[in-house]
Backbone as CSV, one residue per row, in Angstrom:
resi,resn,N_x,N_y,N_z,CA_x,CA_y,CA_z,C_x,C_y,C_z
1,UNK,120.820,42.023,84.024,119.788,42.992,84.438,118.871,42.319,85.449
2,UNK,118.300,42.952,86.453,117.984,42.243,87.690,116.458,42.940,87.395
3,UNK,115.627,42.189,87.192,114.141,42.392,87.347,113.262,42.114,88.313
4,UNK,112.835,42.537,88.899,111.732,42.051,90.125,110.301,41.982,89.874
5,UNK,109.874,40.694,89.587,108.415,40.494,89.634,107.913,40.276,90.807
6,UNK,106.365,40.016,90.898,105.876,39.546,92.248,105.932,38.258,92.683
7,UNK,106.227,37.514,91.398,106.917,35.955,92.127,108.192,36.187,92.619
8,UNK,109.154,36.963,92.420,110.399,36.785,93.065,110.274,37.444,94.238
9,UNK,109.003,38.196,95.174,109.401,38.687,96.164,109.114,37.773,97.403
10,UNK,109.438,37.788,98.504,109.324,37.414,99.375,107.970,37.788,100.523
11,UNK,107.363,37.591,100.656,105.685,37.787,101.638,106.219,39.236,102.015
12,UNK,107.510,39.580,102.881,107.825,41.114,103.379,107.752,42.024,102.565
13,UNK,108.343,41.105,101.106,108.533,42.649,100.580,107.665,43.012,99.614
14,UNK,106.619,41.801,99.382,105.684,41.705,98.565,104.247,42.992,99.347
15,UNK,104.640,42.704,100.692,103.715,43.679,101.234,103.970,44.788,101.155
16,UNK,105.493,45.462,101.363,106.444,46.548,101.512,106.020,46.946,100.077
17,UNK,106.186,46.265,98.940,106.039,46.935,97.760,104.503,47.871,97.832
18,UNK,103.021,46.749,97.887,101.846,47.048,97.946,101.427,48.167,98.598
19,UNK,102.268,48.400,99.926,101.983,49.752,100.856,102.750,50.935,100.083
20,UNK,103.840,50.650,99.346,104.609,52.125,98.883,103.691,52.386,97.860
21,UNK,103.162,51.061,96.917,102.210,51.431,95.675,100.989,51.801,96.190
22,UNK,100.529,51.259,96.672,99.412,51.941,97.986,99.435,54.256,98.165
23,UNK,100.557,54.143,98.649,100.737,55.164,98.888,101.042,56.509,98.097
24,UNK,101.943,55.560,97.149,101.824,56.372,95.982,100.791,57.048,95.077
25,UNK,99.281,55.670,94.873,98.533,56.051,94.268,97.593,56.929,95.411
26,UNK,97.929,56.863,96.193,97.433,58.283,97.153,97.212,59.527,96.929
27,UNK,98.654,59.327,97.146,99.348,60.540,96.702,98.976,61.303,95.520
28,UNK,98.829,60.327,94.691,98.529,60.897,93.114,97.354,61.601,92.923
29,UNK,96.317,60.606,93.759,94.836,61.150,94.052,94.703,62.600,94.681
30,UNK,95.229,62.784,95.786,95.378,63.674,96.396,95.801,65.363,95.551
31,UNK,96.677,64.958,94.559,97.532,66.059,93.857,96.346,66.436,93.065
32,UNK,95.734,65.065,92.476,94.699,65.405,91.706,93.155,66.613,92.097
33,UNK,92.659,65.695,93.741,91.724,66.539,93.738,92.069,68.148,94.684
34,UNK,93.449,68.190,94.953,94.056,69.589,94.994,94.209,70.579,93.209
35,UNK,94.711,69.842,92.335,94.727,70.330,91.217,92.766,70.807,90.721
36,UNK,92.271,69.964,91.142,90.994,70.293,90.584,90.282,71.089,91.430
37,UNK,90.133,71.334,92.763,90.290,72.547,93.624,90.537,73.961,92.841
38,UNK,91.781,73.982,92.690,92.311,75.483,92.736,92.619,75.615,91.126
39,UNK,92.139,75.131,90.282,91.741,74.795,88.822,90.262,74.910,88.463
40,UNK,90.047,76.637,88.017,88.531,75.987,87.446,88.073,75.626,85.945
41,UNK,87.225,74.995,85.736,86.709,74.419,85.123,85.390,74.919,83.737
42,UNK,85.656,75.621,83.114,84.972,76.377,82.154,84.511,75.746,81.659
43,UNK,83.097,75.947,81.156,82.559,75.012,79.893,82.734,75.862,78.777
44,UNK,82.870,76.648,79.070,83.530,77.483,77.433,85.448,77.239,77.558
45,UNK,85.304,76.476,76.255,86.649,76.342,76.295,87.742,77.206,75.070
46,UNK,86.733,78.245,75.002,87.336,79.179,73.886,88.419,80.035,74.679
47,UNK,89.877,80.142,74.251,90.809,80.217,75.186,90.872,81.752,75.376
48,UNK,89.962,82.931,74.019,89.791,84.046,74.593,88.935,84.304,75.620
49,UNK,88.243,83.578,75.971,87.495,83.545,77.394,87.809,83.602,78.423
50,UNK,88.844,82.313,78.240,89.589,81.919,79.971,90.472,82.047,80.022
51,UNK,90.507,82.557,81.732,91.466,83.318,82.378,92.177,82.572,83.446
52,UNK,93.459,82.570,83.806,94.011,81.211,84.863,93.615,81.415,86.038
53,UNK,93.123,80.754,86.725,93.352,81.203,88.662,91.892,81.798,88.615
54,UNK,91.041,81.327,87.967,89.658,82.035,88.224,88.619,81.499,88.585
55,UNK,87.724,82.024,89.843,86.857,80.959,90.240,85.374,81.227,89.089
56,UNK,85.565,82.111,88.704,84.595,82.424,87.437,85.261,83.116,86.509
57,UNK,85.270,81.785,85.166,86.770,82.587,84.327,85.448,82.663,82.762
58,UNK,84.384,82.044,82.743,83.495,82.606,81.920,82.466,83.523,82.174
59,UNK,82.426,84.646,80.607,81.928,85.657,81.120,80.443,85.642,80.794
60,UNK,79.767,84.090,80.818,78.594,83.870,80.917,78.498,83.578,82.254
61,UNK,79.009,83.157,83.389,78.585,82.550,84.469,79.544,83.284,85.466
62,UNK,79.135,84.974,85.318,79.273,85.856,86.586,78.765,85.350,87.639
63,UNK,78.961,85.405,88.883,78.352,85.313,90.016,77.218,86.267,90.357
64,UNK,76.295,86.237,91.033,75.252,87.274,91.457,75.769,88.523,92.476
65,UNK,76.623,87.929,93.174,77.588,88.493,94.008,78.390,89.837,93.082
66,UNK,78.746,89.284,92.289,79.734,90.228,91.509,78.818,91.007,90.845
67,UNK,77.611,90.487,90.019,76.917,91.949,89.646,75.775,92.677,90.601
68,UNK,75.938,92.267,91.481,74.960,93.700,92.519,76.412,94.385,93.040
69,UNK,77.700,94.128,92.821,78.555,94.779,93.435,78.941,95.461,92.269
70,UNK,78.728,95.168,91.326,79.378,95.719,89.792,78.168,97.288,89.755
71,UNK,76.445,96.508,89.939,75.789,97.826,90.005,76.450,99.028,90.709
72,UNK,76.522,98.661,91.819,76.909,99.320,93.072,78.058,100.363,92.584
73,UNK,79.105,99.718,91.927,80.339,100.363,91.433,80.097,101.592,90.291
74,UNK,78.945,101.228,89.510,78.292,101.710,88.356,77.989,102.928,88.684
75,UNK,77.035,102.663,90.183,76.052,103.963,90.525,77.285,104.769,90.867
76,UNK,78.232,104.443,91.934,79.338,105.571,92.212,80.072,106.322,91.385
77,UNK,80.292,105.561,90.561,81.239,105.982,89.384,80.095,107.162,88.652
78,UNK,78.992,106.832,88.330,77.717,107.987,87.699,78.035,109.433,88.548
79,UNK,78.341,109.404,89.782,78.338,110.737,90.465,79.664,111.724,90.170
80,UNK,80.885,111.064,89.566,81.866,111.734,89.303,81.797,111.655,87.516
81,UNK,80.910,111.876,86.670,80.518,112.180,85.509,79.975,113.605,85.381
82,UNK,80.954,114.370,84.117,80.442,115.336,84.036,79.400,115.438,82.678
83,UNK,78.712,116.220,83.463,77.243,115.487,82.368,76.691,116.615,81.770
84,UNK,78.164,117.868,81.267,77.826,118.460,80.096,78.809,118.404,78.668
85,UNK,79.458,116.697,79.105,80.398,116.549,77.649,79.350,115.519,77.243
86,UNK,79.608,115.256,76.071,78.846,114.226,75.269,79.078,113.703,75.438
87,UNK,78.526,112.467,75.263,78.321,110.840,75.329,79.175,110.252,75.770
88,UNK,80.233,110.542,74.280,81.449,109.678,74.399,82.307,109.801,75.320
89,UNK,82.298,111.158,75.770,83.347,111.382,76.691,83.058,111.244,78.117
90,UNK,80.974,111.188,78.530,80.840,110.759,79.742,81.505,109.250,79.927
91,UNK,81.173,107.900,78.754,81.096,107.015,78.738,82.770,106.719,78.918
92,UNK,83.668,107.632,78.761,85.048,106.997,79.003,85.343,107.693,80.590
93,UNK,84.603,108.886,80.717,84.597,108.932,82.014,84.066,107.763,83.492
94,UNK,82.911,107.203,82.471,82.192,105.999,83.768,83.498,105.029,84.051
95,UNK,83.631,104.540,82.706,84.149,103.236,82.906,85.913,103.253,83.484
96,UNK,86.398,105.020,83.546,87.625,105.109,84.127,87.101,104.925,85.544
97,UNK,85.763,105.988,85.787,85.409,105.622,87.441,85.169,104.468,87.809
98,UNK,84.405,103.798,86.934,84.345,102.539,87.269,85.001,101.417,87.630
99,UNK,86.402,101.519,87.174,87.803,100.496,87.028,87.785,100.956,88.343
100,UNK,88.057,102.377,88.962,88.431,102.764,90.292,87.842,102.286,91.347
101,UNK,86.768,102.130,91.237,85.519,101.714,92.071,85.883,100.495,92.539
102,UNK,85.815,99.343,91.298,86.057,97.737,91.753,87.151,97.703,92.186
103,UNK,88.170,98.601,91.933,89.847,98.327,93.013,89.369,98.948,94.354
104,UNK,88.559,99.566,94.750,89.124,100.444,95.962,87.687,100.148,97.059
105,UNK,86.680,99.935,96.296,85.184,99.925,97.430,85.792,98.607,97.883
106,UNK,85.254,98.607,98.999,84.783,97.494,100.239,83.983,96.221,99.780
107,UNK,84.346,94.783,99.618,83.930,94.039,99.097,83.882,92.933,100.783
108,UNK,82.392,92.234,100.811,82.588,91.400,101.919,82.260,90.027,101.461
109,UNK,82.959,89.325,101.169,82.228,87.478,100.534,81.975,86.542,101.975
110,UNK,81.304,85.664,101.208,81.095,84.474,102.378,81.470,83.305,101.827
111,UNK,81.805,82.210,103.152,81.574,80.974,102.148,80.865,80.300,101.994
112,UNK,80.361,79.819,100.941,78.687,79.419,100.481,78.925,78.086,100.503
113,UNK,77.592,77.265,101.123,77.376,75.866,101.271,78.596,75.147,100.362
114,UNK,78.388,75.262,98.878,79.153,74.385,98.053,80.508,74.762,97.867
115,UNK,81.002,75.527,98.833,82.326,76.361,99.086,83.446,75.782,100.363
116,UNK,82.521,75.060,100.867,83.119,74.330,102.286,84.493,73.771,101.813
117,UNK,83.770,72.182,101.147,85.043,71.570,101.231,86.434,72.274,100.454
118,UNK,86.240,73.026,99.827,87.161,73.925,99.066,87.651,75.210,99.659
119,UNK,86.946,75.227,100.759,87.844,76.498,101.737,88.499,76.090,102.403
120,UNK,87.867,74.682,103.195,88.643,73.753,104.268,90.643,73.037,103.182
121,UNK,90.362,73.419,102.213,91.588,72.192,101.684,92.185,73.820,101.538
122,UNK,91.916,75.073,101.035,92.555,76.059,101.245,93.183,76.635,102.546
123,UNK,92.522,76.326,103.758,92.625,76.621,104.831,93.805,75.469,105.476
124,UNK,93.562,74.266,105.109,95.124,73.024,105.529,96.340,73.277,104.466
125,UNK,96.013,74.186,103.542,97.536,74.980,102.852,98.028,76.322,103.700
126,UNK,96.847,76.707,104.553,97.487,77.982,104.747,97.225,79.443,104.011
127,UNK,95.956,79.138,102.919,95.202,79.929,102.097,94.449,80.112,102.431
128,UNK,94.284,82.003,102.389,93.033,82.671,102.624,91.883,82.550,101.764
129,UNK,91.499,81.898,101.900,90.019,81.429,101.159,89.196,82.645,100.328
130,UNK,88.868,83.396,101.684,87.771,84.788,101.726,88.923,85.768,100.534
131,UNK,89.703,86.376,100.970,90.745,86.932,100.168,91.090,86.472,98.858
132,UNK,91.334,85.382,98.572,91.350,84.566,96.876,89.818,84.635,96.879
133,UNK,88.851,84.464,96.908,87.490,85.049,96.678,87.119,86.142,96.546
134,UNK,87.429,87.176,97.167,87.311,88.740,96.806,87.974,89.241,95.886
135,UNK,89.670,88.344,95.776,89.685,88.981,94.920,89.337,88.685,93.023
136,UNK,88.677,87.075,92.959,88.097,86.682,92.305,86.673,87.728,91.572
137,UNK,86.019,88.389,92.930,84.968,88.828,92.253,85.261,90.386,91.669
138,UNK,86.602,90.448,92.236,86.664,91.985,91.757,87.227,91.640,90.289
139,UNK,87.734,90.540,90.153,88.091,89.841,88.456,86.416,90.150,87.760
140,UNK,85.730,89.262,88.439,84.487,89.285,87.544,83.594,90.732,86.973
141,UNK,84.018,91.419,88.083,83.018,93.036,88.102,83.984,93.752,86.692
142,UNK,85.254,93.327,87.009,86.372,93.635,86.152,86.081,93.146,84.245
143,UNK,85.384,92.217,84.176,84.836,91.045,83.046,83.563,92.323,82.794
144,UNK,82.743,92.048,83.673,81.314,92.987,83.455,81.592,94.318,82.612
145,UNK,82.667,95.219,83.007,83.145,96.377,82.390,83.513,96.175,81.283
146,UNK,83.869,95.016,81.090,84.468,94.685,79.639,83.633,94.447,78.704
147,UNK,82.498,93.798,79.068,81.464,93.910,78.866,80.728,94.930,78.185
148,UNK,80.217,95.702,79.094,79.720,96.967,78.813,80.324,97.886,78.186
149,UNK,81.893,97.933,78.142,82.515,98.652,76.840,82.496,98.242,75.444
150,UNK,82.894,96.671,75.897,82.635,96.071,73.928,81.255,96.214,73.556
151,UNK,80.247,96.517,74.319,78.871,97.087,73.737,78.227,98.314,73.721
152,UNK,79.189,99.003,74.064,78.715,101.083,74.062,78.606,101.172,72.521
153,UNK,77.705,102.141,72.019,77.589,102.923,70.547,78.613,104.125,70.796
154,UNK,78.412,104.753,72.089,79.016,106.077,72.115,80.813,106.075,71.859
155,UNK,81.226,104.891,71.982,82.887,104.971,72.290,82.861,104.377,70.823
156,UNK,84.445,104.909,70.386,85.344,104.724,69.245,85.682,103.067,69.237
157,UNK,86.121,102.178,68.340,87.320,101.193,68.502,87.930,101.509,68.977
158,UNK,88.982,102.771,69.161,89.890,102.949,69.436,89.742,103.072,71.289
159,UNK,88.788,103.852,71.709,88.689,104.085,72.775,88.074,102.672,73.643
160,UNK,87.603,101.523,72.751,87.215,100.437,73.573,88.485,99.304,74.166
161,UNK,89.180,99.371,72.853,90.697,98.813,72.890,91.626,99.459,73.889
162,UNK,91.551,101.402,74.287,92.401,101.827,75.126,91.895,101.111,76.472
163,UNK,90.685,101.139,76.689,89.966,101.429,78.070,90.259,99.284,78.545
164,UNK,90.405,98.504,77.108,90.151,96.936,77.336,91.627,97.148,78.165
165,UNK,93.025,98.164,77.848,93.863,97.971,78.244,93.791,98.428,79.680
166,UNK,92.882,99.440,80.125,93.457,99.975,81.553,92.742,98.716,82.454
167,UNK,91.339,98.188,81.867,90.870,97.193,82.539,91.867,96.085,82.839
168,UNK,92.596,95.141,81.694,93.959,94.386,81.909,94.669,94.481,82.654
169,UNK,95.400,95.996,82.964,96.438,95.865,83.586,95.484,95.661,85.721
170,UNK,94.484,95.813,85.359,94.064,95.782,87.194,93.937,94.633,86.826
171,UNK,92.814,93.735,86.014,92.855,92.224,86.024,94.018,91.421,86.017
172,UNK,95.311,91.714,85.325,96.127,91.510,85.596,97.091,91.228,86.974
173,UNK,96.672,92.518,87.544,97.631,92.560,89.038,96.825,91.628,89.669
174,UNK,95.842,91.569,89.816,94.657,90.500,90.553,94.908,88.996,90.374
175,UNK,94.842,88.908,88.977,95.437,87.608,89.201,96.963,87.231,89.404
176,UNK,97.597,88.415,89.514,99.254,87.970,89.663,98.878,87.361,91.423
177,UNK,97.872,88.188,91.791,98.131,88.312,93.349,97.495,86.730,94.108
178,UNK,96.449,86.684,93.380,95.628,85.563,93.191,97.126,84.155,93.669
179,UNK,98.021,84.262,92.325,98.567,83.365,92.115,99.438,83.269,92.890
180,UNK,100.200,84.434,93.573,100.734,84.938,95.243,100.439,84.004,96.511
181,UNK,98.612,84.274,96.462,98.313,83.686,97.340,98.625,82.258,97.422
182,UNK,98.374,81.546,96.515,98.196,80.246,96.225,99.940,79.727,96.321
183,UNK,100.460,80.877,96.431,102.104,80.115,96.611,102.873,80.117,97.793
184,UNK,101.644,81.561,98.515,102.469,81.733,99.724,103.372,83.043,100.186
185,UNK,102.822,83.565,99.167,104.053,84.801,98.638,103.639,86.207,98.246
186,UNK,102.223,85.972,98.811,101.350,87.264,98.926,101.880,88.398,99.661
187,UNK,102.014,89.205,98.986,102.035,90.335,100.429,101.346,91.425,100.485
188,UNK,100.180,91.715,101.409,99.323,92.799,100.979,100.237,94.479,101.462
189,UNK,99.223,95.102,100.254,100.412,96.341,100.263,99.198,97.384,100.153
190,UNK,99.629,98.819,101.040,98.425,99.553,100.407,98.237,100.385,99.187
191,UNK,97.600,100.405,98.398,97.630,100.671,96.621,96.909,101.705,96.320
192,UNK,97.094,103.521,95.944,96.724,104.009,95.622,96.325,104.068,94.331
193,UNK,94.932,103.519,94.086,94.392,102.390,93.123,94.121,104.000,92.022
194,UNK,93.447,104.919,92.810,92.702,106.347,91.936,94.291,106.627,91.324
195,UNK,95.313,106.910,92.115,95.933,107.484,91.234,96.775,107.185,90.409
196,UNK,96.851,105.335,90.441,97.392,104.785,89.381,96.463,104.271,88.140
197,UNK,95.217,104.426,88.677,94.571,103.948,87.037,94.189,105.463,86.141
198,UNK,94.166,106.239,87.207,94.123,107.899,86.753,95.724,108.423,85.675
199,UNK,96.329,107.667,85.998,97.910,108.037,85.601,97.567,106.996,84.509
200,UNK,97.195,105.636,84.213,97.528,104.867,83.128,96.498,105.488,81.990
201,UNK,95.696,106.051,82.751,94.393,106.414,81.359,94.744,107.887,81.230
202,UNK,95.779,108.436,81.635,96.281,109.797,80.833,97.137,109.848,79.936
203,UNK,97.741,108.168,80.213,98.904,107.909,79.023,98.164,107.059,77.894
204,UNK,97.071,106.910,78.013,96.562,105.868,77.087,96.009,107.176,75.880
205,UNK,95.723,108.579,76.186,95.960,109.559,75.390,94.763,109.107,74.216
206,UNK,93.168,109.472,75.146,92.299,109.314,74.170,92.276,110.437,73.160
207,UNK,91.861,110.318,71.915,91.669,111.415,71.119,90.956,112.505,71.582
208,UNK,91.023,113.790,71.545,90.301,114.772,71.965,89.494,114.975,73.014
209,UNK,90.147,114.126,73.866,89.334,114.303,75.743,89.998,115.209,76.507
């Protein structure tokens, strides 16, 4: 068996070795602070919390961004409420308008001071920065609703559990797309958002609506 220590090498290859190990631990570094990039970092590590691919995956540390856009979504969604059923049934009405709202309104992000070096290492992959950010906050506005349903009086269990599902399946596509981006393999498509979350919450078949 032929072993190579650093006494048996020769000055060439003793250097030749140092530059590949050199390079290697580069390399390693590199993977690392790419992994910790596009990896965030929760201090809640309760795993019903966190969500993969999220630049805010706890639902204590929304962005400010996401709730003046979440208001925003709130107030629109209030105007297509009919506001001579009761409670319960306005309140499954908001939060269907509401799901609609965060898929389909106009969202504009920036990148913020402590956002640089992490747009720039997105930007030498070939990643849309602004785009994996938008669609990050429409995750979070997405969290907020969830929110505000697991704390209504007016809705059933049953109707908080239907509505946690129509919210999922958009958080869902978001982060499938999220994870798209990050591979390269995105492809934007145009998504008639009203009449597919309108179609999933007719099959979700609330009681007596």
């Amino acid at each position: 068996m032929n072993i190579i220590s650093g006494g048996n090498l020769s000055k060439f290859d003793q250097t030749q070795y140092s530059t590949t190990q050199r390079n290697m631990n580069n390399h390693a570094a590199f993977s690392q602070s790419l992994q910790d990039a596009l990896t965030a970092k929760p201090k809640n590590t309760d795993p019903n919390l966190v969500m993969p691919i999220s630049l805010n995956t706890n639902f204590e540390e929304i962005t400010e961004q996401a709730q003046q856009y979440y208001r925003q979504a709130l107030d629109a969604a209030r105007e297509h409420v009919d506001t001579s059923l009761d409670m319960r049934n306005q309140e499954l009405q908001l939060y269907r308008e509401t799901v609609i709202e965060i898929m389909d309104m106009p969202i504009e992000v920036e990148i913020e001071p402590h956002e640089v070096n992490e747009a720039l290492l997105f930007g030498s992959l070939g990643i849309d920065f602004l785009e994996y950010k938008e669609m990050g906050v429409r995750i979070e506005m997405l969290n907020l609703t969830e929110q505000d349903v697991n704390s209504s009086e007016a809705l059933q269990i049953s109707d908080k559990e239907k509505l946690k599902d129509l919210i999922d399946e958009q958080r869902s596509k978001l982060e499938s797309q999220r994870e798209e981006l990050l591979a390269g393999t995105f492809i934007k498509e145009k998504t008639d958002h009203k009449a597919v979350i309108e179609q999933h919450f007719s099959e979700l078949k609330f009681d007596q609506y």
